[in-house]
DSSP file (Angstrom, degrees, kcal/mol; ACC not computed):
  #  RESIDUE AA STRUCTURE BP1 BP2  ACC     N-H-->O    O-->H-N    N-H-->O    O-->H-N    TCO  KAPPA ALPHA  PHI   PSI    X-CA   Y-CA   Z-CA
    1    1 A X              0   0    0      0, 0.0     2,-0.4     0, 0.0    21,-0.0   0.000 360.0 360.0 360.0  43.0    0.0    0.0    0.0
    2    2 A X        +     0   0    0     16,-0.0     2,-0.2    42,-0.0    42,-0.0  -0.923 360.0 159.7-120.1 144.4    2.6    2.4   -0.7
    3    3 A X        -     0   0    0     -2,-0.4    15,-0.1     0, 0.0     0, 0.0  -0.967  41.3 -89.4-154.8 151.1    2.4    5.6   -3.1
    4    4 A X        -     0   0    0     -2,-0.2     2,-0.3     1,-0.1    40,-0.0  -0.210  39.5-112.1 -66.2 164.5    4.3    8.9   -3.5
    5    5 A X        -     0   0    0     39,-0.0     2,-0.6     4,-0.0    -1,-0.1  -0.599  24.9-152.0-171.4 113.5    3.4   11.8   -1.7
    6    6 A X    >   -     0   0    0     -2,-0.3     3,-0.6     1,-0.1     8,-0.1  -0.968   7.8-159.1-114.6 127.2    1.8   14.8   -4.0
    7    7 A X  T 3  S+     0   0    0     -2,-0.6    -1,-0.1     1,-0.2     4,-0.1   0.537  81.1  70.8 -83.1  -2.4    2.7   17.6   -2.3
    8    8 A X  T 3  S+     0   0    0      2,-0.1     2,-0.3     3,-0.0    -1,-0.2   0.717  98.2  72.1 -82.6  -5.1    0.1   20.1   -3.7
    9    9 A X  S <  S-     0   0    0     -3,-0.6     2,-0.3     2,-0.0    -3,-0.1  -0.810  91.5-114.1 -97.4 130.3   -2.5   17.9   -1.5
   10   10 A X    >>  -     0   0    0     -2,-0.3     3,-1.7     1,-0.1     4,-1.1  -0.492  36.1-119.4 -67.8 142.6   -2.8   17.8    2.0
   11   11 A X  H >> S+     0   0    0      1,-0.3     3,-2.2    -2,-0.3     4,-1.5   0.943 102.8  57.2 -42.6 -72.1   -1.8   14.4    3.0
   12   12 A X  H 3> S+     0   0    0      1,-0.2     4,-1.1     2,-0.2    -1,-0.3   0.742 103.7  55.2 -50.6 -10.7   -4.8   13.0    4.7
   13   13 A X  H <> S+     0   0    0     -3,-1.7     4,-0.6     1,-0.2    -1,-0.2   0.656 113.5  43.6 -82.1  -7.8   -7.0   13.6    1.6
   14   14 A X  H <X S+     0   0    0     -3,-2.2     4,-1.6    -4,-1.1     5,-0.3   0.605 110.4  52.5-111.4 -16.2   -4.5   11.5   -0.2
   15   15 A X  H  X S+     0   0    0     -4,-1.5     4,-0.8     2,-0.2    -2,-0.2   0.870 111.5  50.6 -82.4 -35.2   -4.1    8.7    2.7
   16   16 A X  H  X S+     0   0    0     -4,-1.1     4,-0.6    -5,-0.2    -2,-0.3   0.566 112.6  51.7-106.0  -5.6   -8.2    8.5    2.4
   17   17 A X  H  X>S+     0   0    0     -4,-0.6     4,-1.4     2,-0.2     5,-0.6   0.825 110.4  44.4 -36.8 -60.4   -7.6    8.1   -1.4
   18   18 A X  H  X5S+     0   0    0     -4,-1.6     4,-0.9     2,-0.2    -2,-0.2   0.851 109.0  49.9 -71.7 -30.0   -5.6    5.8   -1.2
   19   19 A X  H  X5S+     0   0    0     -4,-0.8     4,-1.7    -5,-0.3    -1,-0.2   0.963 120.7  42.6 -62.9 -38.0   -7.4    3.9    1.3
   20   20 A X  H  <5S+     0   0    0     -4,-0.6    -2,-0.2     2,-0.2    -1,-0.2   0.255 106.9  57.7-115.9 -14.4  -10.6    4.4   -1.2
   21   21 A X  H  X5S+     0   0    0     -4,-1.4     4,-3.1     2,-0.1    -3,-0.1   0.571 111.8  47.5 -16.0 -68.4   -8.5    3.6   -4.5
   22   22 A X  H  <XS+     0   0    0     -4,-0.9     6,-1.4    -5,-0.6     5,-0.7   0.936 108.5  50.2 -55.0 -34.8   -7.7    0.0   -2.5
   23   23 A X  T ><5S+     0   0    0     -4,-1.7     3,-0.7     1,-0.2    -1,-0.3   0.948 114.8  46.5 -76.6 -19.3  -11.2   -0.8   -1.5
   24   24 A X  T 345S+     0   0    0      1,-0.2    -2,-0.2    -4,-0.2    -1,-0.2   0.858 116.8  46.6 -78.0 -34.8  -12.3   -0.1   -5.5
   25   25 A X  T 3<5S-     0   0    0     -4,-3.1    -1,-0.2     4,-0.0    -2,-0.1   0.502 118.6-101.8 -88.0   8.2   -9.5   -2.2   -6.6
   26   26 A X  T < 5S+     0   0    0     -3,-0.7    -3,-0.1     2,-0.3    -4,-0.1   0.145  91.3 101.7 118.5 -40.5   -9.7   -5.4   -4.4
   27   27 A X  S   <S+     0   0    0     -5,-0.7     2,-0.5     1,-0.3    -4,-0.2   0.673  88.4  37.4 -86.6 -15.0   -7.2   -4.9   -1.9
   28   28 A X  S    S-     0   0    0     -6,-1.4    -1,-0.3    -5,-0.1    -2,-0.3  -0.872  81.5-169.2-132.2  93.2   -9.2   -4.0    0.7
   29   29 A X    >   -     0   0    0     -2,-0.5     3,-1.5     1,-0.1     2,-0.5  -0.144  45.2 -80.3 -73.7-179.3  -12.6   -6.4    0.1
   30   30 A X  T 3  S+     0   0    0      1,-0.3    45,-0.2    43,-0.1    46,-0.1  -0.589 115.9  27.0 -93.8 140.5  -15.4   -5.1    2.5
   31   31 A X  T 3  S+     0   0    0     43,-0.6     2,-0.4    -2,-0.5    -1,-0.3   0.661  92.5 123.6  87.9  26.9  -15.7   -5.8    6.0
   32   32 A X    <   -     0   0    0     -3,-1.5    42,-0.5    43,-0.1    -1,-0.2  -0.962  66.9-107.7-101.6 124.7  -11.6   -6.3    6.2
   33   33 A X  B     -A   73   0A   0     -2,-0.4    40,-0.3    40,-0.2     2,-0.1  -0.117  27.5-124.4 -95.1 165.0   -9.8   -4.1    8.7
   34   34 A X        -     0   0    0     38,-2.9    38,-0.4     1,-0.2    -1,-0.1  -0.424  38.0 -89.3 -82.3 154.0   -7.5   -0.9    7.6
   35   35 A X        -     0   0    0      1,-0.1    -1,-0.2    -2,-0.1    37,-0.1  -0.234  58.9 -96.2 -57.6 179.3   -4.1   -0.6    8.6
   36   36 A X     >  -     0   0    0     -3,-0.1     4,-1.4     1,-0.1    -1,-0.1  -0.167  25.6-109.0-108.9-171.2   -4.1    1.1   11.6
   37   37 A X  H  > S+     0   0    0      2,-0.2     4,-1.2     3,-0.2    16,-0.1   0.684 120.7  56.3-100.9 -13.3   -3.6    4.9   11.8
   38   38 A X  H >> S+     0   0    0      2,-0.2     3,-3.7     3,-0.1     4,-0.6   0.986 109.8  45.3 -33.5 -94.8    0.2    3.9   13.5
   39   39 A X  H >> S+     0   0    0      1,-0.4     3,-4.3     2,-0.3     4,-2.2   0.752 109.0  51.0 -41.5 -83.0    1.1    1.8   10.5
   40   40 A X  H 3X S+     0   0    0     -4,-1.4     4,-2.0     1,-0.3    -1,-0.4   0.655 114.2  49.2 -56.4 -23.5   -0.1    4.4    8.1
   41   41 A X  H << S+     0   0    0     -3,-3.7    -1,-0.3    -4,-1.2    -2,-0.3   0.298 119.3  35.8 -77.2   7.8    2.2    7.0   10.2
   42   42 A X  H X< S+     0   0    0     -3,-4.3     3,-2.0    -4,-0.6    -2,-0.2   0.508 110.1  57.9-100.2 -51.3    5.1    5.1   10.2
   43   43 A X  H 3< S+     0   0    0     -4,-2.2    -2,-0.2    -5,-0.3    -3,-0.1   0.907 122.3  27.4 -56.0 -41.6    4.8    3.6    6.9
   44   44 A X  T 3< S-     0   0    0     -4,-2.0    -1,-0.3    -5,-0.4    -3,-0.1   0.407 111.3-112.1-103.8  15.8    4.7    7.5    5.1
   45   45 A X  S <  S+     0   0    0     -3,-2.0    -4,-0.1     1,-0.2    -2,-0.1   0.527  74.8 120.1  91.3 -17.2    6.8    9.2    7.9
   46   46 A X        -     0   0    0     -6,-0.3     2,-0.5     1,-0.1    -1,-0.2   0.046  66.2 -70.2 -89.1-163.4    4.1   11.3    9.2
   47   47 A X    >>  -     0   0    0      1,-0.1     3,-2.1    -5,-0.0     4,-2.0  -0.799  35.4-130.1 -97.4 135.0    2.0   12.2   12.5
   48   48 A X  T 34 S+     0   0    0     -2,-0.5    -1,-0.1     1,-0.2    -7,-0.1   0.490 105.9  61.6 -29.5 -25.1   -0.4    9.8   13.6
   49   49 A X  T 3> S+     0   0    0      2,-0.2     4,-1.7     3,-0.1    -1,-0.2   0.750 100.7  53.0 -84.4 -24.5   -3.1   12.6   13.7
   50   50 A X  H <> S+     0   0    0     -3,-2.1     4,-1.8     2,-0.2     5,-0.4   0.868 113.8  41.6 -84.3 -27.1   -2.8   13.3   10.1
   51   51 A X  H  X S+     0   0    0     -4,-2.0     4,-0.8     1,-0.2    -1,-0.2   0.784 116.2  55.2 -83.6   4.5   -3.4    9.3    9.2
   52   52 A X  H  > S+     0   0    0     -5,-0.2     4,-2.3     2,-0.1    -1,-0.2   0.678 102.7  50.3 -83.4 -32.1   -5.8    9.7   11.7
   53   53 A X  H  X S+     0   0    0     -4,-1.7     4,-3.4     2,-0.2     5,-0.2   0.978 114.5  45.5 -59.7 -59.8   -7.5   12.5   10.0
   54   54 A X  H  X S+     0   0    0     -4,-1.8     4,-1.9     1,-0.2     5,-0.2   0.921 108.7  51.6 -51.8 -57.6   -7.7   10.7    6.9
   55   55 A X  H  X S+     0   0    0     -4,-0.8     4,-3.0    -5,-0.4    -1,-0.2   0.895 112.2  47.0 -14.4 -68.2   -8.8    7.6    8.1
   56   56 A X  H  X S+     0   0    0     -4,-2.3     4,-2.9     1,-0.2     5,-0.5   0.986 100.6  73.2 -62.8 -56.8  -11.9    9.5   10.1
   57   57 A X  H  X S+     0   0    0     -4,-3.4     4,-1.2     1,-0.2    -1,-0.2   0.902 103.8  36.3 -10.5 -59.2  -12.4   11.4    6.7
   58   58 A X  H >X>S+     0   0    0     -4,-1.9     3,-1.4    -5,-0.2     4,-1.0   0.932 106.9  67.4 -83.3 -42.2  -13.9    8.1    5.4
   59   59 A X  H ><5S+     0   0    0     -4,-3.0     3,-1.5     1,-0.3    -2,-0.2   0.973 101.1  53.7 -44.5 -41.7  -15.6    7.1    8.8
   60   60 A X  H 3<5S+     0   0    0     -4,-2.9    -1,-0.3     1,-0.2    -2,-0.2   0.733 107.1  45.2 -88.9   9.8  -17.9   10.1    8.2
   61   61 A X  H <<5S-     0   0    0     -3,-1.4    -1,-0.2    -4,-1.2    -2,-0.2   0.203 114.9-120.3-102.1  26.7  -19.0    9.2    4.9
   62   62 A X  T <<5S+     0   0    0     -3,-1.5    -3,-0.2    -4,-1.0     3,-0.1   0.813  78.9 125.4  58.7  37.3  -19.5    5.7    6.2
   63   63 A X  S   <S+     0   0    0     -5,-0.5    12,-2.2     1,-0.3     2,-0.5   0.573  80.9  24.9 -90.1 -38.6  -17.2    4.2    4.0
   64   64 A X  E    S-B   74   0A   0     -6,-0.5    10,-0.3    10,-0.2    -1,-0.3  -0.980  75.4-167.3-133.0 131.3  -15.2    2.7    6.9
   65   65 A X  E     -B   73   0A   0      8,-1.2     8,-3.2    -2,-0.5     2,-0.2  -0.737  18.4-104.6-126.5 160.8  -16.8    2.0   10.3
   66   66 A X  E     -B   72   0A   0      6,-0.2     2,-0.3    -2,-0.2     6,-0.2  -0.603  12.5-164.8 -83.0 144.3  -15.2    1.0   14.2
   67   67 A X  E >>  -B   71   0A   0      4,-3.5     3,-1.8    -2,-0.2     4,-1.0  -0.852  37.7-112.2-138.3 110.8  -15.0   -1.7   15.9
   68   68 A X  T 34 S-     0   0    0     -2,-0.3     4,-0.0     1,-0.3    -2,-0.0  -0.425  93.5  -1.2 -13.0  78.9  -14.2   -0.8   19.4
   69   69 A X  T 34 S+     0   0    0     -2,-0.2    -1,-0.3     0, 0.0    -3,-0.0  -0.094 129.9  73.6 158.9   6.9  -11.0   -1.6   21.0
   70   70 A X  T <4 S-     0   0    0     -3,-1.8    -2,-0.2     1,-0.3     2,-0.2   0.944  92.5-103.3 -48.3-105.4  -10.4   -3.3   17.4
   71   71 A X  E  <  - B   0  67A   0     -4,-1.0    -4,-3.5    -6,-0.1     2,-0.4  -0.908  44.1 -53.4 167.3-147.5   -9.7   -1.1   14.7
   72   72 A X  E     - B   0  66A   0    -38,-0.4   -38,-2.9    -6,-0.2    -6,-0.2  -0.923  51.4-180.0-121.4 124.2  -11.2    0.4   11.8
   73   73 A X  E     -AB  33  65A   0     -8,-3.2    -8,-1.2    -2,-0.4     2,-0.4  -0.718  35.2 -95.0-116.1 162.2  -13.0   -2.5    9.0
   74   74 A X  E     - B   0  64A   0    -42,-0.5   -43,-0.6   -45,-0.4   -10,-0.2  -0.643  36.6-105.6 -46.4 143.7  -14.8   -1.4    5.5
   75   75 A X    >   -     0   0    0    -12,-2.2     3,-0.9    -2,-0.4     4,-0.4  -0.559  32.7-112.5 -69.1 118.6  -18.3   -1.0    5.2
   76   76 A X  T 3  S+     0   0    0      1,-0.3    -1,-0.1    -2,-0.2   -47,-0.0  -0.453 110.1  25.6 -72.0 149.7  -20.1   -3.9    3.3
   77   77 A X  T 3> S+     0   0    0      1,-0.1     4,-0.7    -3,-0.0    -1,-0.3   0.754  84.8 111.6  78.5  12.5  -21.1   -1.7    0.1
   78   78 A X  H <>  +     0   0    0     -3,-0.9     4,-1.3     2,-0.2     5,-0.2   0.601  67.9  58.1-116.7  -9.8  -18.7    0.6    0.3
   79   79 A X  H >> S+     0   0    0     -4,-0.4     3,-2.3     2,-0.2     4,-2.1   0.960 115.5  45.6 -59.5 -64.3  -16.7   -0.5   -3.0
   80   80 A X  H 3> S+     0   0    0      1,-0.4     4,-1.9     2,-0.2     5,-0.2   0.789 112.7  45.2 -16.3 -61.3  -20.3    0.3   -4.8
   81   81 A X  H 3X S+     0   0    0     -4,-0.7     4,-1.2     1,-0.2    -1,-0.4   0.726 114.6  53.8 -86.7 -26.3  -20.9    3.6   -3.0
   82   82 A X  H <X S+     0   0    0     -3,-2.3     4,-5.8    -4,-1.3    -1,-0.2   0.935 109.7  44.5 -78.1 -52.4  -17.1    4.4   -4.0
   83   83 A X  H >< S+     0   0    0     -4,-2.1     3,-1.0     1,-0.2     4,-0.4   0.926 113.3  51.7 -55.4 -76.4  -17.4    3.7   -7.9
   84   84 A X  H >X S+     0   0    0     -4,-1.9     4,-1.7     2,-0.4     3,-0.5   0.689 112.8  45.3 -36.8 -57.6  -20.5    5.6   -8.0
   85   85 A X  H 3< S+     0   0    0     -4,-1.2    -1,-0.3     1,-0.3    -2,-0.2   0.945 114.5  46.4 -43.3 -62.6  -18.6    8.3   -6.3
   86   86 A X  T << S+     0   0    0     -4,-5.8    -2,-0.4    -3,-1.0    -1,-0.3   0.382 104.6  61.0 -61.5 -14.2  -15.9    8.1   -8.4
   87   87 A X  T X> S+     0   0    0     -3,-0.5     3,-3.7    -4,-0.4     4,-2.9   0.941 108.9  45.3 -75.4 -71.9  -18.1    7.9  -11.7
   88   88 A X  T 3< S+     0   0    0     -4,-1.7    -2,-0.2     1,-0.3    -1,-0.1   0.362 112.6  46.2 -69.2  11.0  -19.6   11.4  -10.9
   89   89 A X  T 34 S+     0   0    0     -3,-0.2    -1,-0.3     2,-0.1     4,-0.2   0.495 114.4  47.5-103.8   8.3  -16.4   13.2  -10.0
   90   90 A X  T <>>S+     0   0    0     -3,-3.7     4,-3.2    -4,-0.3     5,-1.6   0.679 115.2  48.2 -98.7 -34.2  -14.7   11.5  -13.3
   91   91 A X  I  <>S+     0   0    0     -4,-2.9     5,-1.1     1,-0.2     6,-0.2   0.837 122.4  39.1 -82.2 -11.0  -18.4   12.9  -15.5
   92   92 A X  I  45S+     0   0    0     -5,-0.4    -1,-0.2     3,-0.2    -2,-0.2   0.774 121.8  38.7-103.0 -25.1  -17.6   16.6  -13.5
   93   93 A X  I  45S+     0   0    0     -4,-0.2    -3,-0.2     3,-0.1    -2,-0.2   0.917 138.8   4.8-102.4 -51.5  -13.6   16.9  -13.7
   94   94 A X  I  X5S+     0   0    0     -4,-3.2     4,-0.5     3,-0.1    -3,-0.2   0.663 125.0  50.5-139.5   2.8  -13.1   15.5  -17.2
   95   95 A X  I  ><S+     0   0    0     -5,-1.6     4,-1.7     2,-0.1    -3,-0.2   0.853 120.8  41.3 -84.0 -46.8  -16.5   14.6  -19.4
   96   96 A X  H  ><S+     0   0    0     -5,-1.1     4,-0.7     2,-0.2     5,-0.2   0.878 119.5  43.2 -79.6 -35.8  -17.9   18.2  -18.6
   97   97 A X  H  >>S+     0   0    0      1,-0.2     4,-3.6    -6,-0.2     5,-0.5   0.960 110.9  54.9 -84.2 -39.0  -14.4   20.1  -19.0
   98   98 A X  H  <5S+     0   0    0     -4,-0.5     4,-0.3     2,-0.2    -2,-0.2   0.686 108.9  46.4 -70.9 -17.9  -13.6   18.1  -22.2
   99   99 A X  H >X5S+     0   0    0     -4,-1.7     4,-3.6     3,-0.2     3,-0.8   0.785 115.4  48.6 -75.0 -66.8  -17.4   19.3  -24.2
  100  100 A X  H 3X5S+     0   0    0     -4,-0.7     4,-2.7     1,-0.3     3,-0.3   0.774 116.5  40.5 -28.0 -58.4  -16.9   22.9  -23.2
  101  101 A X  H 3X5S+     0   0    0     -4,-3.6     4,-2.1     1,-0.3     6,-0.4   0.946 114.2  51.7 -75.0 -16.8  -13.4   22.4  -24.5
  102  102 A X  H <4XS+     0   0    0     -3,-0.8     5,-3.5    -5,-0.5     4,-0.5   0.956 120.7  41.0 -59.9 -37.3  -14.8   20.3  -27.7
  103  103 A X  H  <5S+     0   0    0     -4,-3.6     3,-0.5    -3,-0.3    -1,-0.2   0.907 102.2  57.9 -86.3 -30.5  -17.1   23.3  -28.2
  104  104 A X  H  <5S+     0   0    0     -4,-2.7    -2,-0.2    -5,-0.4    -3,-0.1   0.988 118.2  37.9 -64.9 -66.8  -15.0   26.1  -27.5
  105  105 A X  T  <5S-     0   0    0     -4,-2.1    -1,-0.2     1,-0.2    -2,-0.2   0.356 117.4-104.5 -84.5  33.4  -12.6   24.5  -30.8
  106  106 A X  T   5 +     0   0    0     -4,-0.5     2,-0.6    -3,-0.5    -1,-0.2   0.829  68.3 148.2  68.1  30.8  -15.8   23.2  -33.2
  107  107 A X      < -     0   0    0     -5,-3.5    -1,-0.2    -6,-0.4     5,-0.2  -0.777  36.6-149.4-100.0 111.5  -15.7   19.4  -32.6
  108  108 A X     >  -     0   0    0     -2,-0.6     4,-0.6     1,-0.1     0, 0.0  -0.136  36.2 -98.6 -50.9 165.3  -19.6   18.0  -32.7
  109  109 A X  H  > S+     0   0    0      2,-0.2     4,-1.3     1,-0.2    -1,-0.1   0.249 119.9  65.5 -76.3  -4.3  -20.0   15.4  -30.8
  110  110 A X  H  > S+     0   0    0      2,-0.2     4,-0.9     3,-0.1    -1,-0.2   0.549 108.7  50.1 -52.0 -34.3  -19.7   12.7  -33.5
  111  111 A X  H  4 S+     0   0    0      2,-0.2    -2,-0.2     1,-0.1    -3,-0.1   0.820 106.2  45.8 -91.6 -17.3  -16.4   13.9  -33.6
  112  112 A X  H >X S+     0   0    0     -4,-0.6     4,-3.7    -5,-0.2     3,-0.8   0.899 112.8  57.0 -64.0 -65.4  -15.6   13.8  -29.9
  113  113 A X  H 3X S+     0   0    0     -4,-1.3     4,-1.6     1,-0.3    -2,-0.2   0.777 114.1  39.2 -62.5 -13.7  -17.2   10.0  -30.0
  114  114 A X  H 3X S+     0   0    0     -4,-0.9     4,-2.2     2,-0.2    -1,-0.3   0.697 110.4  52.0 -91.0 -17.0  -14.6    9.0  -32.8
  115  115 A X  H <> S+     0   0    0     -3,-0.8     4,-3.4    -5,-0.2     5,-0.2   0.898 116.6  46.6 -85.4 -32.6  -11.7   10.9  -31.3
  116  116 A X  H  X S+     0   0    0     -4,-3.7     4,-1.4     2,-0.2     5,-0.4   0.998 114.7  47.2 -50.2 -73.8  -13.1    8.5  -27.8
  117  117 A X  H >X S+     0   0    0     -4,-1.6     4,-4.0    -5,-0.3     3,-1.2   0.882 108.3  51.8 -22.3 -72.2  -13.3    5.5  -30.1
  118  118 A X  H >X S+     0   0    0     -4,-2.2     3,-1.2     1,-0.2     4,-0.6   0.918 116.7  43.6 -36.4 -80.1   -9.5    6.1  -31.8
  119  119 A X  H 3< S+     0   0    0     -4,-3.4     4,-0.4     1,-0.3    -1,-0.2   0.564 103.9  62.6 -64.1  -4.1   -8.1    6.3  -28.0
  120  120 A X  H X< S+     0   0    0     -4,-1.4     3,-0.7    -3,-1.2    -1,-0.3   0.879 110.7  42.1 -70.5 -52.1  -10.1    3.4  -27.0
  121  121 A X  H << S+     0   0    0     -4,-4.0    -2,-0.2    -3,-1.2    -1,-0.1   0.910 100.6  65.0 -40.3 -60.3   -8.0    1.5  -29.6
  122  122 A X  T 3<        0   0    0     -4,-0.6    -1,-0.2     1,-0.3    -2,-0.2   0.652 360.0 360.0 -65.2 -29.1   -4.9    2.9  -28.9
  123  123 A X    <         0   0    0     -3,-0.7    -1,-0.3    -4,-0.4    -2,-0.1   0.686 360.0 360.0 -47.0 360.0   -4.9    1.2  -25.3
């Protein structure tokens, strides 16, 4: 679970990313517990309050819930409720900025859905 450090981000939004990245890809199936907010401060060098911050970050959008004298587990549902999340901030950050900019230089939208196609290919 290790990734580089972008510094234009505060650090807990990027610890509860990553944490939220892992349950969408598998690595963290649901109901499995997180590393602990220790581990994640050792593991990138930081204070315990900021991988605690992040951490809590997903406890209030219920993505990750407590279990008392535990630790901290995923939320059954919470990969779902993550994609879903992630779908509308991918259709607001780069479907919505990419028509403006298709309109601003005079590509219809047949021509946007071929230039989509072409790069679909290319993968």
């Amino acid at each position: 679970m290790t990734f580089p450090m972008d510094d234009s981000r505060p650090i807990f939004m990027q610890i509860a990313e990553r944490i939220e990245d892992d349950i969408i890809e598998g690595a963290l199936p649901e109901e499995s517990q997180v590393p602990s907010t220790n581990q994640f401060a050792a593991l990138y060098r930081i204070n315990p309050a900021t991988a605690a911050k992040g951490v809590n970050l997903l406890v209030d959008e219920g993505i990750l819930y407590k279990k008392r004298g535990i630790g901290m587990f995923v939320k059954t549902g919470a990969r779902e409720e993550l994609r879903e999340k992630r779908k509308g901030q991918f259709y607001e950050q780069y479907v919505v900025t990419m028509v403006r900019e298709a309109a601003k230089l005079g590509i219809t939208a047949e021509q946007l859905i071929e230039m989509i196609r072409k790069g679909d290919k290319a993968r």
